[in-house]
C-alpha positions in Angstrom: 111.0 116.4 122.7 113.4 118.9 122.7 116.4 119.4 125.3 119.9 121.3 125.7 122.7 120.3 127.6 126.1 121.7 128.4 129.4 120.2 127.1 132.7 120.8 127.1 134.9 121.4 123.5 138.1 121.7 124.6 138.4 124.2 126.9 135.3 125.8 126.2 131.6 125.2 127.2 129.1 124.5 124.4 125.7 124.8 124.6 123.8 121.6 122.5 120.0 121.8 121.6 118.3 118.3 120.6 115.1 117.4 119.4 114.2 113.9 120.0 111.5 111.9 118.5 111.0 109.2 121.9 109.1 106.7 120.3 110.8 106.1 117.3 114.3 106.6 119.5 115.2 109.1 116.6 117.1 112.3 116.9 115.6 114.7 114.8 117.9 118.0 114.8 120.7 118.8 117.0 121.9 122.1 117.4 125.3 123.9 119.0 125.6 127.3 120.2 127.6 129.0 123.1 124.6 130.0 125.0 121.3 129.0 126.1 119.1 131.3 126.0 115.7 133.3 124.5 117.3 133.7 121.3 119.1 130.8 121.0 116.1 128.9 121.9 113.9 131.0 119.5 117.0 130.1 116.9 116.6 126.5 117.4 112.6 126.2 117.5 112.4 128.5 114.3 114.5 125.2 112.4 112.8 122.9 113.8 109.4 124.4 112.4 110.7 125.0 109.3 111.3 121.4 108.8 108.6 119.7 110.5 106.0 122.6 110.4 104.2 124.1 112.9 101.6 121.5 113.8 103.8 119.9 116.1 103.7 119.3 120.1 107.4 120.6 121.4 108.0 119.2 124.7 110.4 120.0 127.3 111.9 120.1 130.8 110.1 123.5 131.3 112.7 126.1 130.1 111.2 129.4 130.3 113.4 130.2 127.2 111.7 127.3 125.6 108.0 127.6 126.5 108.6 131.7 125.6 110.2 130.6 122.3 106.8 128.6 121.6 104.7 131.2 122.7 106.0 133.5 120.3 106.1 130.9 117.1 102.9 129.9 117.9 103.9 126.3 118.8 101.9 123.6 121.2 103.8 123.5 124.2 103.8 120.6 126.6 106.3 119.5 129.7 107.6 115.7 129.2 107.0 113.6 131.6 109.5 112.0 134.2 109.1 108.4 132.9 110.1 109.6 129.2 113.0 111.9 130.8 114.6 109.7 132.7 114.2 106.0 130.7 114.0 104.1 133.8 116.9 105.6 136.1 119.2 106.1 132.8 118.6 109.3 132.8 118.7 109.4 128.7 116.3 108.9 126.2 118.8 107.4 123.6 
C-alpha cells in the first residue's frame, strides 16, 4: 500500500510518501519531498521497485500521479479498499 500525506516542518509544507505492508503492520519505505506529484510519485515507485522488484501489487487511494507512475514502470495497480484505509474509523493503518 502506498500513500502520501501533507505535513508541516516548521513553517513549511512537506510532502511524505509511505509504503505500507497492512498485514504485517510494517512500514516499508517512507519518502519526503516538497511536492506531490507525477515525478515525485514516479521518484518514489522507481525505489520501491528497486527494492522489492517489480512483481509487486501497489495499492492506493486512486492518485492519478500514482496509477500513471505504475503505468509507466509497468507495476500491478490496484485501489485499497475502505476497510484497510480507514482501520475501523481510525482512519490509519498503523
Amino acid at each position: 500500500m502506498v500513500d502520501d500525506a501533507i505535513i508541516g516542518v516548521g513553517s513549511k509544507s512537506k510532502v511524505i510518501y509511505a509504503a505500507f505492508e497492512p498485514l504485517l503492520r510494517r512500514i516499508l519505505y517512507i519518502w519526503v519531498c516538497d511536492v506531490a506529484n507525477m515525478l515525485t510519485s514516479l521518484a518514489f515507485l522507481k525505489k520501491i521497485r528497486a527494492i522489492y522488484g517489480s512483481n509487486i501489487v501497489v495499492l492506493s487511494d486512486g492518485a492519478h500521479y500514482c496509477k500513471a507512475s505504475c503505468r509507466i514502470l509497468k507495476l500491478k495497480h490496484e485501489l485499497y479498499s475502505l476497510e484497510v484505509r480507514t482501520n475501523g474509523g481510525n482512519n490509519t493503518v498503523c
